[in-house]
N, C-alpha and C positions, 0 to 999 in steps of 0.2 A: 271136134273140128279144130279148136282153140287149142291141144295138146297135138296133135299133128303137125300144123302151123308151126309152134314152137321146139320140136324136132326136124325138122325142114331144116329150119334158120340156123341150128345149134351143129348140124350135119354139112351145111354150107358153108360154114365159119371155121369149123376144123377143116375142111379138105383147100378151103385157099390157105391155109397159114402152115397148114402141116397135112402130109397125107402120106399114105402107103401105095405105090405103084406099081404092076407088073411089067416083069424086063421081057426081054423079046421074046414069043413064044407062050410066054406063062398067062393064064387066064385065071384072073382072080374070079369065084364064085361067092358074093356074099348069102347067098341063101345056103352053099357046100361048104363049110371054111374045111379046109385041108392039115395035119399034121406034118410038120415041117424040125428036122434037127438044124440048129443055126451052126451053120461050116466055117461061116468065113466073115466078118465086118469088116467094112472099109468105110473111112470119113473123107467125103468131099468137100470141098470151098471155104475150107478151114482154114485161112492163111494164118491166125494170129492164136487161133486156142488149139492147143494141143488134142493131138486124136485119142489120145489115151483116156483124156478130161472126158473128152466128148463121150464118148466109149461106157466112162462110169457114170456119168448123170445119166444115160439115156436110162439103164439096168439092166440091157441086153448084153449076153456072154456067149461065146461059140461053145457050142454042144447043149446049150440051153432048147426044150422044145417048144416049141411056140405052135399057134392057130394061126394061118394067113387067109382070111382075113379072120384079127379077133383082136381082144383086149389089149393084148401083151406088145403089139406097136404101136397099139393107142397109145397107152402108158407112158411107151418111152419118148412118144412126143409131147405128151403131156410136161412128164418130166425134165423135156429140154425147155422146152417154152416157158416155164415156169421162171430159168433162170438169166431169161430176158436179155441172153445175149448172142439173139439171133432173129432177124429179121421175117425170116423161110425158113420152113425145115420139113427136109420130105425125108422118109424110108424106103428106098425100090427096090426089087430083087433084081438082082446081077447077075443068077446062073441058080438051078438047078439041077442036082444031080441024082437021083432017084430020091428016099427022103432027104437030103438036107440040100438048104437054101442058103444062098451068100445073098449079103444082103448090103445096101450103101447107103449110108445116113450124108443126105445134102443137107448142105445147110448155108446162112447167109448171114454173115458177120454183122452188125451193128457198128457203126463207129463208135468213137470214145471224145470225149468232150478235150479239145487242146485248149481253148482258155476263150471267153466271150467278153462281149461288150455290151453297154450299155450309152444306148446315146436319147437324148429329147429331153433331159432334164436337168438340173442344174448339179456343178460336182458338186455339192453340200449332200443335196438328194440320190444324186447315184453312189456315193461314197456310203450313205445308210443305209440304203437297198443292198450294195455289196455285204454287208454284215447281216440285213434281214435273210436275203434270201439262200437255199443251200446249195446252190451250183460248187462242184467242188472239180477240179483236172480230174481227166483220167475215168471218169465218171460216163457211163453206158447214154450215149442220147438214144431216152425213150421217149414216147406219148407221154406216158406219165411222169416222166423229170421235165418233161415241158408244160406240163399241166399242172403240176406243183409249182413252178416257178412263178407260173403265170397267175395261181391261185394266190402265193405270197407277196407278189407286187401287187396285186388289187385290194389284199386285207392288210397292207403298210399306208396307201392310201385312201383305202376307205376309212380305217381311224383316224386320219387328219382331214374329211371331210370331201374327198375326189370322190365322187359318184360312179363318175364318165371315165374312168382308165379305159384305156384300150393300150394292149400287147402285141406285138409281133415278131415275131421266131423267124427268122432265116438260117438256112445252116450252110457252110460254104467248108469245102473239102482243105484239109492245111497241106500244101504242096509241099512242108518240111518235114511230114509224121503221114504214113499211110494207115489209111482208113482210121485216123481224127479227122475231127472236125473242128470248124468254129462256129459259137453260137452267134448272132449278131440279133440283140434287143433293142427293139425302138418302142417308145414308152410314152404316150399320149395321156398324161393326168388329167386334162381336160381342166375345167373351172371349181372351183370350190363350192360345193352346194350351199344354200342359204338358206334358210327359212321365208316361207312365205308369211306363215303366220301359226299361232300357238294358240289352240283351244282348250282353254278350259271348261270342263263340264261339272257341275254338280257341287262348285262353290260358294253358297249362299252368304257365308259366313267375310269371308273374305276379298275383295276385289282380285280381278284378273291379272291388273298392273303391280300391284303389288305381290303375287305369286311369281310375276312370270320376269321381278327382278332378282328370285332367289337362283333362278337356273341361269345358265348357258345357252346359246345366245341367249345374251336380254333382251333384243328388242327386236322389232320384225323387219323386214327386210322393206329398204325405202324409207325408211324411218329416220330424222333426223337428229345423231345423237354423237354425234363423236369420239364420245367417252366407251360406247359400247359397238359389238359387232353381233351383224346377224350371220355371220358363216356356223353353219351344223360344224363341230365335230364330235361324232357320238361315243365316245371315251367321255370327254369333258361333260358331254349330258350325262350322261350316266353315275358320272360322280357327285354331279350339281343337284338331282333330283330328290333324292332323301330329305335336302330341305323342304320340300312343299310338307310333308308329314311335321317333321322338326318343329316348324313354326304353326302348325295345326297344335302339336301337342303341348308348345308353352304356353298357347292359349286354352286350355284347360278339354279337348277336342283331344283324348290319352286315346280312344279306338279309330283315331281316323287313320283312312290308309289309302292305297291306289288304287282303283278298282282295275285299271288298266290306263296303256298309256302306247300311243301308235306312231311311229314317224312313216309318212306318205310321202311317197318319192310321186313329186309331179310331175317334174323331166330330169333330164343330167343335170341341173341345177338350179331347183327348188323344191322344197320339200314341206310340208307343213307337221306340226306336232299337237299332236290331241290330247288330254289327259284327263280322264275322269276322274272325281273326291267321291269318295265317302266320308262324310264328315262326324258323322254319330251324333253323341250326345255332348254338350258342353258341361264339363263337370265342376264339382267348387270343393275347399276343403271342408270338411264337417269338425267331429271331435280327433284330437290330435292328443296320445299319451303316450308318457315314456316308461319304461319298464325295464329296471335291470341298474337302474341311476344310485347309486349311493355316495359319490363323493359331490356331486353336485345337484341342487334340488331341482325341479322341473321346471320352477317358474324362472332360474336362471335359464336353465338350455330352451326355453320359451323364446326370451328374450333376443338370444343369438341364434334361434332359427327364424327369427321374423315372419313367420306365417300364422298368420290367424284365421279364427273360422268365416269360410264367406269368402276367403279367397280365392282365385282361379286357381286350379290343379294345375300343377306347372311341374313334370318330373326332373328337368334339368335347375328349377329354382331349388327344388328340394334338394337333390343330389351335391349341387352348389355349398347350401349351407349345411350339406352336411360332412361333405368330404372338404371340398377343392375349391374355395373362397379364394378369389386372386388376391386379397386384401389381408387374408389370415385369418378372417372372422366369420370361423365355422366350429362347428361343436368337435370334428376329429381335430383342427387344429389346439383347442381347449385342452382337448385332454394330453393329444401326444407335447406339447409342451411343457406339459405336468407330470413329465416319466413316462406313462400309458400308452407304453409300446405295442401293446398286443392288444388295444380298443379297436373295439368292432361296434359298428350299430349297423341294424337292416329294419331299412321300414317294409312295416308289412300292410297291407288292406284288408282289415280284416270285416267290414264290411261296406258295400254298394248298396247304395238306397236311390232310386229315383235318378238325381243328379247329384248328389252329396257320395263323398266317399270317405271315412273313417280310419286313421290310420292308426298304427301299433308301432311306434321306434323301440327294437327292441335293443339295449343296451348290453355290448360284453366290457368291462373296465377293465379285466385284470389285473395281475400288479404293477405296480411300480419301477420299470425300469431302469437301472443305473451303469453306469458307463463303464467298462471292463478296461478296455482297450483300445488306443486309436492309430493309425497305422497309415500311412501315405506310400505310396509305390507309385512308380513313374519317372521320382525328380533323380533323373538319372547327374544333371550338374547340378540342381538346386541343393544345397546344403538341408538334410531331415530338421534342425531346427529353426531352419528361416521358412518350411512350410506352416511347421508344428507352432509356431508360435502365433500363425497369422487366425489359426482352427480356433471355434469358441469352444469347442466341446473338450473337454475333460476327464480323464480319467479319473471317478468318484460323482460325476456328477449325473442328476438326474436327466436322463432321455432327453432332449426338445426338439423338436422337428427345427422350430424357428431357430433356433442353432448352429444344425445343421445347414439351413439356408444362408442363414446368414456366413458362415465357413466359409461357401460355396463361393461366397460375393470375395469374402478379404483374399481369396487363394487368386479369383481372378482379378483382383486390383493391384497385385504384386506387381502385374506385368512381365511374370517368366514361365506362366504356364498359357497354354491354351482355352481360352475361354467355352470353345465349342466342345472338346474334348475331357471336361472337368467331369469327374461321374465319382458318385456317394455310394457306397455300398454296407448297409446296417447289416450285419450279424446276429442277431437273437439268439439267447440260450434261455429258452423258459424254463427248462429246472431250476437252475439258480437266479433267475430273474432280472439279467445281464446282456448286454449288447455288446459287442467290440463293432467297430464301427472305421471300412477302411475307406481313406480317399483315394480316389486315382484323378492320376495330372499328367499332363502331356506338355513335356517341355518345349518351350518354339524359342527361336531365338531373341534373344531382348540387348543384344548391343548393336550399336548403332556408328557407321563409319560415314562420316558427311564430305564428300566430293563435289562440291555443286558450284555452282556460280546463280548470281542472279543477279537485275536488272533494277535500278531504281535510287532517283534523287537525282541528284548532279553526279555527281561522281558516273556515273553509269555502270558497266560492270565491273562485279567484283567476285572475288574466288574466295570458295571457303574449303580449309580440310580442319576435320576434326574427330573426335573418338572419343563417342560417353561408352561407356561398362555401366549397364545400371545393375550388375548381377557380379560386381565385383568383389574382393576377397580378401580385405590386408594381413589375415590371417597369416594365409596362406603365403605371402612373398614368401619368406624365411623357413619354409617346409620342405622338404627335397617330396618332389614331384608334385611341388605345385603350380607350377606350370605347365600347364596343357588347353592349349598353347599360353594364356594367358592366367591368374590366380580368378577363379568364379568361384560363386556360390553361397556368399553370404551375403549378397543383397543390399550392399554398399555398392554407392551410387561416386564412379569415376568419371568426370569428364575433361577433357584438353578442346580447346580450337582456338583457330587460326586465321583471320580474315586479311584478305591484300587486294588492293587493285595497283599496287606499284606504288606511286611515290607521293600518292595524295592520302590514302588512307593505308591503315594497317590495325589492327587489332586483337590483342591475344587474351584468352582468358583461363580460370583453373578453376575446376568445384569439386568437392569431395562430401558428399552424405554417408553419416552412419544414422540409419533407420531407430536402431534400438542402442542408446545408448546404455553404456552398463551390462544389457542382453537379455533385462527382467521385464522394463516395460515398454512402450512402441514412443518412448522420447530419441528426438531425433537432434543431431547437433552437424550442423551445414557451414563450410569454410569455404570461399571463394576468394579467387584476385583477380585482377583486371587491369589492364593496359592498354588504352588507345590514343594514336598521333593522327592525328588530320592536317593535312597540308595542301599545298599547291604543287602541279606540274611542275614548277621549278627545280632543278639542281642544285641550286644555290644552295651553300650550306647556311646562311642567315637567311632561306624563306620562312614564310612565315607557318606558325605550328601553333599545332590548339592540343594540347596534351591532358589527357586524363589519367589517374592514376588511382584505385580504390580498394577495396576490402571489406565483405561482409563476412561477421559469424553470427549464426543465428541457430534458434532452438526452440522445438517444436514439441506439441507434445498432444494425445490422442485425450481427450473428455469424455469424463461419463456422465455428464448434467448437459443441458437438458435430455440428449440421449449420446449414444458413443458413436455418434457420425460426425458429431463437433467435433474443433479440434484448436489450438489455439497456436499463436508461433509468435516470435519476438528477437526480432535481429538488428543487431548494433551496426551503420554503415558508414565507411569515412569512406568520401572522393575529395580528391585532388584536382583543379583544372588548374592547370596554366601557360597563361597565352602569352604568345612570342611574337610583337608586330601582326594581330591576326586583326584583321581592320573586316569580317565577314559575317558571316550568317550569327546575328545577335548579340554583336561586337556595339552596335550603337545604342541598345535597350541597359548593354552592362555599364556603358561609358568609359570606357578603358581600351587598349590592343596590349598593353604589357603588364603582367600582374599574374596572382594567383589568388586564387578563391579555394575555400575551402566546404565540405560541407559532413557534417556531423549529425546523425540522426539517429533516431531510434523507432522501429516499426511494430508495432502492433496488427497482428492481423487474426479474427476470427471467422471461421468459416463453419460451411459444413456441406457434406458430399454425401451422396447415396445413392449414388449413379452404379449401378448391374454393371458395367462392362467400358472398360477404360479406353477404348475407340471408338465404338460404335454402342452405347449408351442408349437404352429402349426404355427405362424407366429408371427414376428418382429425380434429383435436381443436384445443385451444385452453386452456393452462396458465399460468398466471399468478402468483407468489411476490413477494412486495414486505417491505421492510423498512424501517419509518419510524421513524428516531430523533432524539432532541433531547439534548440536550449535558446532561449531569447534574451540572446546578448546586447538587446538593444537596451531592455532593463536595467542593467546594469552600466548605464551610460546616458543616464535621463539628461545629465548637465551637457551635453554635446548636441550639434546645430548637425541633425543627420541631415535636414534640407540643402546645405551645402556642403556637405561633405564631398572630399574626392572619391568618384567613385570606386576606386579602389582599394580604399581602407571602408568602404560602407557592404562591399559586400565579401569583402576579406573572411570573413565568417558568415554564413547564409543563414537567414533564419524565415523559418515557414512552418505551417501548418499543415497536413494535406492530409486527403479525405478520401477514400475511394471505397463504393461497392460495385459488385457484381454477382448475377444470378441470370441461371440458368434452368427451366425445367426442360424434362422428357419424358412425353407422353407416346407409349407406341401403340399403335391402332391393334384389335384383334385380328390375330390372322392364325390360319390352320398349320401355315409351316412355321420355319427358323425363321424368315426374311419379313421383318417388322417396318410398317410405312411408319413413319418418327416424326411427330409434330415437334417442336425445340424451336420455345419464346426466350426469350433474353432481353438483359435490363444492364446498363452501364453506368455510373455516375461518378462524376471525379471533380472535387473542390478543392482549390488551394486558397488558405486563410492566412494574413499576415499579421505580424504582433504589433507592427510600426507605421503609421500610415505615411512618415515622409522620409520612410526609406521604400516603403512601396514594394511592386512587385519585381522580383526580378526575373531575367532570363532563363534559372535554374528552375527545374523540376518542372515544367508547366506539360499541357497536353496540345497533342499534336492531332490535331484528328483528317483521316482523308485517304484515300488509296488502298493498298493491297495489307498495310500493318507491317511488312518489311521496309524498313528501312538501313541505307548503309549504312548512313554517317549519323550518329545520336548523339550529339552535342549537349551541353548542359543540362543532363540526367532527364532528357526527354521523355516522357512518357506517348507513344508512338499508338496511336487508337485506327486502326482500320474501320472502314466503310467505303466499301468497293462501289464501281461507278464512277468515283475522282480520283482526279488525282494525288499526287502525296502531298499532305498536309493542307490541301486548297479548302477545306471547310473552317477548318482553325486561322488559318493567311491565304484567302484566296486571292491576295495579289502576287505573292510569291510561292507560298507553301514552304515558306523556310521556319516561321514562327510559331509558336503554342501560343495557348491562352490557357486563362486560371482553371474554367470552367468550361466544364461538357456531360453533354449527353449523350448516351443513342441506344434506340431501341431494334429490337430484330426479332424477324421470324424465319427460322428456317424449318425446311419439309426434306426427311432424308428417305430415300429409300435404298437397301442393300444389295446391290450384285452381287458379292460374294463375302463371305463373313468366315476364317478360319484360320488354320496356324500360319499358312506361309503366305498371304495377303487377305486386307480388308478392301472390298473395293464399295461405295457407295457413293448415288448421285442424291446431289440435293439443286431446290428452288427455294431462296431467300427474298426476302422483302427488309430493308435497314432504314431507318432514320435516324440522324442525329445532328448536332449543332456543338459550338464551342462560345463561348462570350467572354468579353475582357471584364466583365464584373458582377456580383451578385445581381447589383439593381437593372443590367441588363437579363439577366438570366432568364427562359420565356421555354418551359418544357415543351410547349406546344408547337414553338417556328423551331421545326426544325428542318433539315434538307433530305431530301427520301431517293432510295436507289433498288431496283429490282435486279434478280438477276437468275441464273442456271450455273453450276457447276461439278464437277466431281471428284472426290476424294479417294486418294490408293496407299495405303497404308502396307509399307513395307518391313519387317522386322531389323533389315540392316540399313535402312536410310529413313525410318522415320515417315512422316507425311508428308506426300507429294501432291500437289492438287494445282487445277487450272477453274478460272471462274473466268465469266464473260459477263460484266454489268452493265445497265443501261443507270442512266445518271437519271432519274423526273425533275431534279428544279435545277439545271445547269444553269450556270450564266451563259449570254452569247460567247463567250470568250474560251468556254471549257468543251470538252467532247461527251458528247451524248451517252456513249457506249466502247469500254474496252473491256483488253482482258489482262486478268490478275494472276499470274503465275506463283508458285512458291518450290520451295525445296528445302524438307526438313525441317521445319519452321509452321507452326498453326496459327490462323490468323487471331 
């Protein structure tokens, strides 16, 4: 009865979609079918496909002989409808003339898609759906292209968490194209499903809340959390869930696994998630031996694999100290450090007992590999021996991974290749027991054109042009074709600028670094000059002028004690001031308006840096200690009453002491991708000591602390300390913010997180927390009062302008007199 039924249905469906007909006269007999020669074909209501087409897909030919009724029309309606570009399709007979039959294939064109819409959603999301789904012109509207579509807009939104889509297809005739159409989609995402709530079954071992913060959503829905969301989307569960196992098996739980795991749709938007553990058995380490070890004894590699008996079976601890220690201290980093290119260890389990499990590291050492060759491709402008000389590794020298890393770090500290695009590629030749070893680098640009203006001090704005070459070339001047456009590639540091706001300030300066002097070792030798007038509005040509005028050369050089991240420098510096009737900003502390001061010093500065990545810095630190002194002329003039001296022959030669550190670390949080959260403490300190107590302190060299760290006008070799929240210099002279002081501090925490990290911008936000203070004397000096400011900002790091950044701080200990909260702009310049 059930196979009758289903011949019924199947006999009903072909004769409305397609059938064969008798024309007038003729009596189709299906229990008689009749021999017929085919005379004559003719195609009806074929406006747009040719009859010939029609003619060949069907398979039917004149003088062909056919059964009426039989297969042979079946077929060829089979064979039209298959190509779904027809809505009807019949075969009738049109005349009979003894045997042979004319016969006329009806049919019913399909329109063709002229172009659709999409409306109900926002353009972000129909612009994605445009790319997800395959609506293409010209394209047959079927059932089934309408059921694909509709299938791909519900599986675009059910991976982002829509439950509840609903679709709707209208098709409307295009009055400019016959028989197109247009499709018009209207698109109801409906709410976001959420979790109602996440069960766990079968965890004895571990609580619920602590499982149910490794996945996606973390927390259930109604739940107050801020930091988390209960919206389902099941992509993100599905990536998040291998941790429940993960954190089963660091805890020595090696066979646990999922028994299963169910998401239950309660309505269009709630859903609950269930998940059964298997947890097994909790395992521990037993006996642990090496095998295969000859250049180092057991009880060493014991040592640096820190596990002993009794300990939880941890496979990712083991894997850790065996391979890929973020720290270096693992037994593959041991050896491949040591030449031992082609070390292998595999721990085996060679036996299960109870809950103890017994391990085999089986040792391959092989030999000793040495360095063949090393090769950089990429520095399409960088000069091959300004990469090559940055590389630790060697030709002759033995294998080190740590070598190679380390390469890795100097190639991106240049500042002319791309950090993200740096990639090592080792070569092995085990016959001869040889490595060549190639770098690749991806040049980005690294000069810098500064167009900007900025705001700040009195003066208010002022315009800067300027132009560092840090990839410059003086080789090359004097080379025919070395210019293009400008001499690059040796890694000599160019720079010019320019500052003006018109007739109050003006400022020009010059620096030129050569990195490696000589070309052997990474000693550096830095020439600067400088020139600045300060004045007033006036045109006058006797207004009044505060003129600076100075020169550093200095010489640096890279250490290999305590390790070769120190580095040490030492630069001779002469400024000139002198003043013209300048009766202003620190005119009354010098005691003079006409005169000239001089100042003569020599700077000592040791540091050390081991900061990954010269913008955006996820790990090391960065220390810095200087010592600037000027010759004490006052020594040499014990018989003289400096108490009343004129001030203008007292400080005719400047004499001081000054002290300054700074440090910085970077701790970057673990994470699965490139984009690192950045913890970054920071410490400032800055002392100025005097040889003379009654010549005292003078106006020169002191610290300013307060504001954005930009400042126009730098008068008497200001040292200019930002802490955002204040204003400029109000923590150091909070009645004007025109004055330094000897002493200051200030501490800081900032939180980075990366938008974007790569060749042609850095972009990252960060949230800060600053304290600091200034005092006119040691015996006021109090690390603890200091004045505190919080704040949000973010940094864009661009390869032709340098760092561009806006912050907005809130002030915590203002006076009534100061503003609570502003914002701190910059251009080109880091605070």
């Amino acid at each position: 009865m059930k196979r009758i039924l289903v011949i019924g249905l199947l006999l009903s469906t072909l004769i409305s979609v397609g059938q064969i007909t008798g024309g007038t006269g003729v009596i189709l007999d299906y229990d008689n079918p009749q021999k017929f020669e085919i005379g004559g074909l003719n195609v009806v209501g074929n406006k747009f496909t040719d009859k010939n087409i029609v003619l060949l897909m069907s398979g039917l030919s004149v003088g062909q002989t056919i059964m009426i009724p039989g297969d042979d029309t079946r077929t060829a309606i089979e064979r039209l409808w298959k190509q779904q570009l027809f809505s009807d399709i019949e075969i009738a007979i049109a005349n009979t003339q003894g045997s042979k039959v004319y016969l006329n294939i009806r049919v019913v064109e399909r329109p063709r898609l002229s172009k659709y819409s999409i409306k109900g959603l926002r353009k972000g999301e129909t612009n994605s759906i445009r790319e997800e789904i395959s609506l293409k012109k010209n394209q047959l509207i079927t059932e089934d292209l309408i059921n694909t579509t509709r299938r791909e807009i519900e599986e675009y939104f059910f991976e982002k968490g829509f439950y509840g889509i609903k679709t709707t297809f209208t098709k409307e005739e295009d009055p400019e194209k016959p028989n197109f159409e247009v499709l018009r989609i209207a698109v109801s995402k409906g709410k976001k499903v959420k979790v109602q709530d996440v069960v766990f079954e079968g965890n004895n071992s571990i609580e619920s809340k602590k499982l149910r913060r490794l996945i996606k959503p973390k927390r259930k829905y109604k739940k107050i959390n801020v930091f988390a969301s209960s919206k389902f989307v099941n992509d993100v569960y599905e990536e998040t869930r291998p941790q429940i196992v993960q954190l089963y098996n660091t805890m020595g739980y090696r066979d646990a696994k999922l028994k299963y795991d169910s998401v239950v749709r309660l309505n269009e938007n709630r859903v609950n998630i269930k998940i059964g553990i298997e947890e097994g058995t909790k395992y521990y380490f037993r006996n642990i031996t090496w095998v295969g070890n000859q250049k180092y004894r057991s009880s060493l590699l014991d040592t640096l694999l820190g596990i002993t008996r009794g300990d939880v079976y941890d496979q990712s601890r083991l894997e850790t100290k065996l391979f890929m220690s973020p720290n270096g201290f693992d037994v593959s980093s041991l050896y491949m450090d040591d030449g031992y290119l082609f070390f292998n260890v595999n721990p085996v389990e060679v036996l299960v007992e109870n809950d103890s499990i017994d391990l085999e590291l089986r040792i391959y050492e092989g030999k000793q590999a040495t360095v063949n060759r090393v090769t950089i491709v990429g520095n399409d402008k960088t000069s091959d021996f300004v990469a090559l000389r940055a590389i630790r590794t060697r030709p002759g020298d033995k294998f080190s991974r740590s070598d190679i890393q380390r390469s890795m770090r100097e190639l991106a500290q240049l500042g002319f290749f791309d950090p993200e695009g740096l990639d090592v590629n080792p070569i092995p030749n085990p016959q001869n027991g040889t490595v060549d070893i190639e770098y690749k680098v991806v040049e980005k640009p690294s000069d810098q054109i500064e167009a900007s203006g900025g705001w700040g001090g009195v003066g208010g704005f002022v315009g800067t042009l300027g132009l560092t070459l840090n990839n410059f070339s003086s080789r090359k001047m004097f080379q025919k074709g070395g210019w293009s456009p400008i001499p690059a590639g040796d890694g000599q540091k160019l720079a010019i600028r320019a500052q003006s706001n018109g007739l109050q300030y003006q400022g020009y300066s010059f620096s030129f670094t050569e990195p490696w002097l000589g070309g052997k070792k990474p000693n550096s030798l830095s020439v600067s000059v400088f020139h600045n007038i300060q004045s007033t509005f006036s045109t006058a040509a006797d207004r009044p002028k505060f003129k600076t005028t100075g020169g550093t050369i200095s010489f640096g050089k890279q250490l290999k004690k305590p390790d070769d991240y120190f580095f040490y420098n030492a630069s001779l510096t002469y400024q000139r001031y002198r003043l013209q009737e300048w009766a202003y900003s620190g005119a009354a502390e010098l005691g003079f308006t006409n005169g000239i001061a001089n100042n003569l010093s020599l700077i000592n500065t040791f540091g050390r840096n081991s900061t990954n990545h010269p913008i955006y810095p996820t790990e090391g630190s960065n220390f810095t200690a200087s010592w600037q002194v000027t010759p004490p002329y006052s020594w040499f003039k014990k018989d003289q009453d400096f108490t009343n001296m004129d001030p203008q022959d007292k400080f005719r030669w400047i004499e001081l002491s000054k002290y300054k550190f700074s440090g910085q670390w970077f701790m970057g949080l673990p994470s699965k991708g490139k984009r690192k959260l950045v913890i970054a403490p920071g410490y400032k300190f800055g002392a100025i000591d005097i040889f003379n107590n009654d010549i005292g302190y003078s106006p020169f060299e002191m610290f300013k602390v307060g504001g954005s760290g930009l400042s126009n006008f730098v008068l008497y070799g200001t040292d200019i300390v930002s802490q955002r929240g204040y204003d400029e210099g109000r923590i150091s002279d909070p009645l004007y913010g025109t004055s330094g002081k000897p002493i200051y501090t200030k501490y800081s925490l900032e939180i980075r997180y990366p938008l974007t990290v790569g060749q042609s911008s850095t972009i990252y936000a960060q949230t800060f927390l600053e304290a600091g203070n200034a005092w006119s004397s040691f015996k006021e000096f109090n690390p603890f009062e200091v004045r505190r400011a919080g704040g949000v900002g973010v940094r864009l790091f661009l390869p032709m302008f340098g760092l561009l950044g806006v912050d907005y701080a809130w002030a915590l200990d203002a006076s009534p007199f100061e503003q609570t909260g502003q914002f701190h702009f910059f251009i080109g310049q880091q605070f």
